[in-house]
LONU-951847 format. One line per field, with one value per residue (C-alpha): residue in three letters; residue number from 1; x negated, y negated, z negated. Coordinates in Angstrom, 3 decimals. Example, Ala and Ser with C-alpha at 12.3 -4.5 7.8 and 13.67 -1.06 7.14 Angstrom:
% residues 2
aa = ala, ser
i = 1, 2
x = -12.300, -13.670
y = 4.500, 1.060
z = -7.800, -7.140
% end
This chain:
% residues 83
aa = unk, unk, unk, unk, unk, unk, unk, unk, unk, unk, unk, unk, unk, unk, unk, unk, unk, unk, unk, unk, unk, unk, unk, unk, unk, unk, unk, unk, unk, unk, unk, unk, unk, unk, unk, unk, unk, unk, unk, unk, unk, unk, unk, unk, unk, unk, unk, unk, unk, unk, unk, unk, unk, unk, unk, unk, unk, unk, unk, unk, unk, unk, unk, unk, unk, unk, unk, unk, unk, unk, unk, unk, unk, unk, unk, unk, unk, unk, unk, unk, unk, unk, unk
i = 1, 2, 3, 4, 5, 6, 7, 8, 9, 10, 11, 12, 13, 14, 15, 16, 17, 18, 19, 20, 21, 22, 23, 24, 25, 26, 27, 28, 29, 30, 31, 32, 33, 34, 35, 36, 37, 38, 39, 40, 41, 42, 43, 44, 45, 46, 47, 48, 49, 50, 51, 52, 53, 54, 55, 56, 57, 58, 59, 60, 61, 62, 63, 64, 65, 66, 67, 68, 69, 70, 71, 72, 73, 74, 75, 76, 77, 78, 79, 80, 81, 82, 83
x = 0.000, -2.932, -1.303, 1.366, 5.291, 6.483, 4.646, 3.681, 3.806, 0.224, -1.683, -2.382, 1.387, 2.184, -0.799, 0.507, 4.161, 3.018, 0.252, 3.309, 5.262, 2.619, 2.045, 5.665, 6.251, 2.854, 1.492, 4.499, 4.098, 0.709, -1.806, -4.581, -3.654, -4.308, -7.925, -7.802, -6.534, -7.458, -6.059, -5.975, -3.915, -1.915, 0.292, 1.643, 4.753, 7.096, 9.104, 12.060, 11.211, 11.764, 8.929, 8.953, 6.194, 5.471, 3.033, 1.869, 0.044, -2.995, -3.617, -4.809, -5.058, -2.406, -2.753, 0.222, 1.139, 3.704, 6.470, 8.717, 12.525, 11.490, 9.415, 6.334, 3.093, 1.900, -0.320, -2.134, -4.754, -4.134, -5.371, -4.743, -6.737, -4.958, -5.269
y = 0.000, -2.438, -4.255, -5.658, -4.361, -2.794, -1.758, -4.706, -5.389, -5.302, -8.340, -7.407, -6.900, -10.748, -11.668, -10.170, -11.223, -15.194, -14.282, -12.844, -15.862, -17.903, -16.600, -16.944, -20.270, -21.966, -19.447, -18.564, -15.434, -15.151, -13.015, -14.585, -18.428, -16.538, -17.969, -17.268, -17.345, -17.635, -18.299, -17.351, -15.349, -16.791, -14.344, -10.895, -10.262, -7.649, -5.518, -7.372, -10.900, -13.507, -15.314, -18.484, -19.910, -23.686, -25.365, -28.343, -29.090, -31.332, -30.448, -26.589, -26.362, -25.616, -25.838, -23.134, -21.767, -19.098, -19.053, -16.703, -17.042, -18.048, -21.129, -19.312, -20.124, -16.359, -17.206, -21.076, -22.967, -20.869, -22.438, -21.305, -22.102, -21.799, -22.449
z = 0.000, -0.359, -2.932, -1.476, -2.746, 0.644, 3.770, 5.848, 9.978, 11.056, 12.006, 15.521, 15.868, 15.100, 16.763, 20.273, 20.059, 19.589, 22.620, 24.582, 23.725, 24.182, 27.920, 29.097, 27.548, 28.912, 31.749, 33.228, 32.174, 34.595, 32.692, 35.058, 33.581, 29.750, 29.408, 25.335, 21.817, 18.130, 14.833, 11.241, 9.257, 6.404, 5.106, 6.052, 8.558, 7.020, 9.622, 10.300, 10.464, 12.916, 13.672, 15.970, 17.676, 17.388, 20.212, 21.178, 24.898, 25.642, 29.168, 29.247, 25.940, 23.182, 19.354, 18.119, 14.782, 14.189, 11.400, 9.788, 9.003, 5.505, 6.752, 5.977, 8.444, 8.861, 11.959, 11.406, 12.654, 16.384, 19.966, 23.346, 27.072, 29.532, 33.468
% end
């Protein structure tokens, strides 16, 4: 359990549903415009949340963060380059 109450969605799991939103909302859903993405993990997903991605454009860059239904930033500090 790792010390947390109830099992918990792995990180790579949130990580590729905000790149997959990420890609259809600012690639149009083009793998080849998907230059690359970081961020940080905040806290852990459980299965069954809703998480919405936040993002803000400067050119072909984005600065993004990712939320759960609880207004808690799970995914901070993220960037995406894009063509």
């Amino acid at each position: 359990m790792a010390g947390f109450e109830k099992p918990i969605l792995h990180g790579l799991c949130s990580y590729g549903f905000t790149g997959r939103a990420l890609l259809h909302a600012l690639c149009g859903s083009d793998p080849a415009r998907f230059k690359s993405m970081e961020g940080r993990f905040s806290r852990p997903v459980y299965p069954g949340d809703t998480l919405t991605v936040s993002m803000w454009v400067n050119g072909n860059a984005a600065i993004f963060q990712t939320k759960t239904q609880r207004d808690e930033v799970v995914i901070d500090g993220g960037r995406l380059v894009f063509a």
